[in-house]
C-alpha positions, -999 to +999 in steps of 0.1 A: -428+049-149-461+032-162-477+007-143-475-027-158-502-049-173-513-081-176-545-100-187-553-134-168-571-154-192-592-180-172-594-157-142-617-171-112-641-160-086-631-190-070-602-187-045-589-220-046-586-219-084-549-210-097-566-183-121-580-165-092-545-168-071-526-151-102-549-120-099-541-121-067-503-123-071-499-098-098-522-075-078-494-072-052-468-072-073-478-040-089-498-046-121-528-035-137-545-067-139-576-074-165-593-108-156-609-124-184-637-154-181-669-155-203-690-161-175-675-141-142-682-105-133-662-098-109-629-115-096-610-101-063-628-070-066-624-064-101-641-059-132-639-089-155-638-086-194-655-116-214-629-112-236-595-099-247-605-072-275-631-059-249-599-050-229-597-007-234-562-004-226-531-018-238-520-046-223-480-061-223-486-098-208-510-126-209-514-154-186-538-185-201-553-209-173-575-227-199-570-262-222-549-256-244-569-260-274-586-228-261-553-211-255-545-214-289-578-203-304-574-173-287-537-165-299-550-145-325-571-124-305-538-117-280-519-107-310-540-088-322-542-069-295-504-062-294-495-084-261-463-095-266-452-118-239-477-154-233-478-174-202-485-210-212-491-219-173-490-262-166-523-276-179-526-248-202-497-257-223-494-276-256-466-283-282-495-270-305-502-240-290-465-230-281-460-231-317-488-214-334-475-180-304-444-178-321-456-181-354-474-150-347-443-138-331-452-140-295-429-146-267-449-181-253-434-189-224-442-228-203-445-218-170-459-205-136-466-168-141-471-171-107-433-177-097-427-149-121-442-122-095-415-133-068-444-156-051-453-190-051-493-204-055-493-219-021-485-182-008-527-173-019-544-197+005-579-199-002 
Protein backbone atom coordinates (compact mmCIF):
# COMPACT_ATOMS: atom_id res chain seq x y z
CA UNK A 1 0.00 0.00 0.00
CA UNK A 2 1.53 3.57 -0.77
CA UNK A 3 1.75 6.06 1.74
CA UNK A 4 -0.64 8.91 1.23
CA UNK A 5 0.11 12.57 0.28
CA UNK A 6 -0.86 15.73 0.85
CA UNK A 7 0.41 19.33 0.26
CA UNK A 8 -0.42 22.08 3.03
CA UNK A 9 -0.55 25.19 1.28
CA UNK A 10 0.06 28.07 3.92
CA UNK A 11 2.00 25.72 6.12
CA UNK A 12 3.63 27.53 9.37
CA UNK A 13 6.63 27.50 11.50
CA UNK A 14 4.43 28.96 13.92
CA UNK A 15 2.64 26.52 16.24
CA UNK A 16 -0.30 28.29 17.14
CA UNK A 17 -1.09 28.85 13.46
CA UNK A 18 -3.85 26.26 12.03
CA UNK A 19 -1.34 25.66 8.89
CA UNK A 20 1.32 24.48 11.20
CA UNK A 21 -1.37 22.17 13.37
CA UNK A 22 -2.42 20.44 9.96
CA UNK A 23 1.16 19.31 9.30
CA UNK A 24 1.06 18.19 12.41
CA UNK A 25 -2.22 16.17 12.20
CA UNK A 26 -1.58 14.64 8.92
CA UNK A 27 1.93 13.78 10.14
CA UNK A 28 0.29 11.28 12.55
CA UNK A 29 -2.22 10.23 10.64
CA UNK A 30 0.10 8.67 8.19
CA UNK A 31 0.80 10.95 5.19
CA UNK A 32 3.65 12.20 3.36
CA UNK A 33 3.12 15.77 4.05
CA UNK A 34 4.80 18.65 1.63
CA UNK A 35 4.45 22.18 3.42
CA UNK A 36 4.35 24.97 1.17
CA UNK A 37 4.99 28.87 2.21
CA UNK A 38 7.13 31.32 0.07
CA UNK A 39 8.98 32.39 2.85
CA UNK A 40 9.41 29.27 5.53
CA UNK A 41 12.20 26.66 5.45
CA UNK A 42 11.39 24.41 7.57
CA UNK A 43 7.99 23.50 9.33
CA UNK A 44 7.80 20.61 12.16
CA UNK A 45 10.99 19.37 10.99
CA UNK A 46 10.36 19.33 7.42
CA UNK A 47 11.53 20.62 4.32
CA UNK A 48 9.21 23.32 2.97
CA UNK A 49 8.62 23.86 -0.91
CA UNK A 50 7.95 27.64 -2.00
CA UNK A 51 5.70 26.31 -4.25
CA UNK A 52 3.54 23.49 -5.59
CA UNK A 53 5.34 22.62 -9.01
CA UNK A 54 8.64 22.61 -6.96
CA UNK A 55 6.89 19.48 -5.17
CA UNK A 56 9.05 16.21 -6.86
CA UNK A 57 6.51 13.70 -6.09
CA UNK A 58 3.03 13.21 -6.79
CA UNK A 59 0.83 14.44 -4.56
CA UNK A 60 -3.21 13.24 -4.17
CA UNK A 61 -4.60 16.22 -1.70
CA UNK A 62 -4.22 19.85 -1.05
CA UNK A 63 -5.10 21.73 1.93
CA UNK A 64 -5.10 25.90 1.26
CA UNK A 65 -4.75 28.07 4.65
CA UNK A 66 -4.47 31.25 2.57
CA UNK A 67 -7.18 34.22 1.38
CA UNK A 68 -8.95 33.01 -0.90
CA UNK A 69 -8.12 35.07 -3.65
CA UNK A 70 -4.68 33.34 -3.32
CA UNK A 71 -6.32 29.95 -3.14
CA UNK A 72 -7.68 30.44 -6.38
CA UNK A 73 -4.72 31.86 -8.14
CA UNK A 74 -3.05 28.89 -7.30
CA UNK A 75 -5.80 26.33 -8.65
CA UNK A 76 -4.07 26.09 -11.77
CA UNK A 77 -0.89 25.32 -10.45
CA UNK A 78 -2.74 22.25 -8.10
CA UNK A 79 -4.22 21.01 -11.27
CA UNK A 80 -1.63 21.03 -12.96
CA UNK A 81 0.05 19.02 -10.90
CA UNK A 82 -2.61 16.22 -10.99
CA UNK A 83 -3.94 16.76 -7.20
CA UNK A 84 -7.26 15.88 -7.25
CA UNK A 85 -8.95 16.43 -4.00
CA UNK A 86 -8.92 20.54 -2.53
CA UNK A 87 -9.39 21.54 1.04
CA UNK A 88 -11.02 24.96 1.05
CA UNK A 89 -10.37 25.17 5.07
CA UNK A 90 -12.75 28.30 6.88
CA UNK A 91 -11.05 31.59 5.93
CA UNK A 92 -9.69 30.11 3.00
CA UNK A 93 -12.87 29.62 1.22
CA UNK A 94 -14.75 31.54 -1.45
CA UNK A 95 -17.88 30.97 -3.67
CA UNK A 96 -15.22 32.16 -6.31
CA UNK A 97 -12.71 29.93 -5.70
CA UNK A 98 -14.94 26.84 -5.05
CA UNK A 99 -16.04 27.39 -8.40
CA UNK A 100 -13.15 28.07 -10.58
CA UNK A 101 -11.78 24.01 -8.65
CA UNK A 102 -14.44 22.40 -10.21
CA UNK A 103 -14.21 23.99 -13.40
CA UNK A 104 -10.90 22.54 -13.59
CA UNK A 105 -12.47 19.38 -12.28
CA UNK A 106 -11.20 19.29 -8.80
CA UNK A 107 -12.91 17.87 -5.88
CA UNK A 108 -13.03 21.46 -3.66
CA UNK A 109 -14.15 20.63 -0.63
CA UNK A 110 -15.36 23.68 2.44
CA UNK A 111 -13.94 22.37 5.41
CA UNK A 112 -11.46 21.41 8.24
CA UNK A 113 -8.98 19.02 6.72
CA UNK A 114 -8.07 18.83 10.01
CA UNK A 115 -11.34 16.92 11.26
CA UNK A 116 -10.70 14.80 8.16
CA UNK A 117 -7.49 13.04 9.95
CA UNK A 118 -9.81 11.77 12.90
CA UNK A 119 -8.45 14.86 15.07
CA UNK A 120 -9.61 18.06 15.98
CA UNK A 121 -7.26 21.59 15.93
CA UNK A 122 -7.52 22.05 19.66
CA UNK A 123 -5.88 18.40 19.89
CA UNK A 124 -2.20 20.37 18.44
CA UNK A 125 -1.65 22.76 21.45
CA UNK A 126 0.86 25.11 20.75
Amino acid sequence: MTQRSIVIIGASARRAKFGNKAVRAYLDAGYKVYPVHPKEETVEGLKVYHSVSEIPDPVEVASLYVPPQAGEALLDEIAAKGIKTVFANPGADSPELVEKGRKLGLEVYVACSIVATGKRPEDYPD
